[in-house]
N, C-alpha and C positions, 0 to 999 in steps of 0.2 A: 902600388901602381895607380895611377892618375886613372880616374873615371870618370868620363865626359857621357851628357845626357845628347840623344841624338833623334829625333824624326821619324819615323816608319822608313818613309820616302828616300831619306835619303840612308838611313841603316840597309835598307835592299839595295840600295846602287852600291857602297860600298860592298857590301856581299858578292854582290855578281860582278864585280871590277868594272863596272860603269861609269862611277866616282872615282875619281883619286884626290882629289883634297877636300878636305871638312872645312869651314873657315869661323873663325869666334873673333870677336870685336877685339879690339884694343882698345883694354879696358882697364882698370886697377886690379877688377878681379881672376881676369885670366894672365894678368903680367905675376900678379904671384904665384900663381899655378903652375908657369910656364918660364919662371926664371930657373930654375935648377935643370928643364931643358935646354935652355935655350944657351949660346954664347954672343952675349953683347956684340953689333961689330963684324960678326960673322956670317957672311953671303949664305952659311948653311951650316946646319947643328949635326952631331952627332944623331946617329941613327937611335930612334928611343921606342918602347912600348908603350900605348896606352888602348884602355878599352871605353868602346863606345856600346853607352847601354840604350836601347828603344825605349825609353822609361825611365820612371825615377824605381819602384819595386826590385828588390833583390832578386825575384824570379823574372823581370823582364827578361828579353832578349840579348847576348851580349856577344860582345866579337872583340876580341882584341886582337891590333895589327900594329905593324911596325912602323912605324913616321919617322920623318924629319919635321921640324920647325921654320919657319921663314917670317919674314912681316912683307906685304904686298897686296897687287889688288887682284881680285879670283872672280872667277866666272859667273857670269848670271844664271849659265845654265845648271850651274851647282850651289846654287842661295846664295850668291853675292850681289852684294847693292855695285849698280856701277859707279865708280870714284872712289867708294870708302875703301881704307886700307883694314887690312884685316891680320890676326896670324892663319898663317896659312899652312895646314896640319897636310904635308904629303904624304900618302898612302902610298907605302914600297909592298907591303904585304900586310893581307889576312894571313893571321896564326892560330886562329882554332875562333870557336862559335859556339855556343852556348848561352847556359845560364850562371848567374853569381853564385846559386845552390848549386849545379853539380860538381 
């Protein structure tokens, strides 16, 4: 499973479904993280899991939730620069919460 490093700030709004999209650069390094999500060409990906940790530490905070994938431009109130295109990780659901150790 794909684990993405995330924010205090914005890992609590994901939690309490304040948040619904995360956004990462379009970048080399997230197009190869993010090609075996994603379908070339496609308005919208299959529904996929990944976990976003508060931290880099095994024992941070972790929450994995269900997305989809898109490329676009995302909200400033949710860390997007305005103009830059971004992938755009939509949050369908939180699936549990925790830590990498339990």
């Amino acid at each position: 499973m794909l684990t993405l490093p995330i924010k205090k700030k914005w890992y609590d709004m994901i939690l309490s479904g304040d948040k619904k999209e995360e956004y990462r650069e379009i970048k080399p390094y997230y197009t190869s993280r993010f090609k075996n999500l994603m379908k070339r060409g496609s308005p919208c990906t299959p529904v996929r899991t990944v976990r976003f940790r508060n931290g880099y530490s095994k024992s941070s905070p972790t929450l994995v939730a269900s997305i989809t994938i898109s490329e676009g431009y995302g909200l400033e109130r949710w860390g997007a620069k305005q103009g830059e295109r971004y992938y755009i990780l939509k949050i369908r659901d939180v699936i549990r919460e925790g830590a990498d150790d339990e």
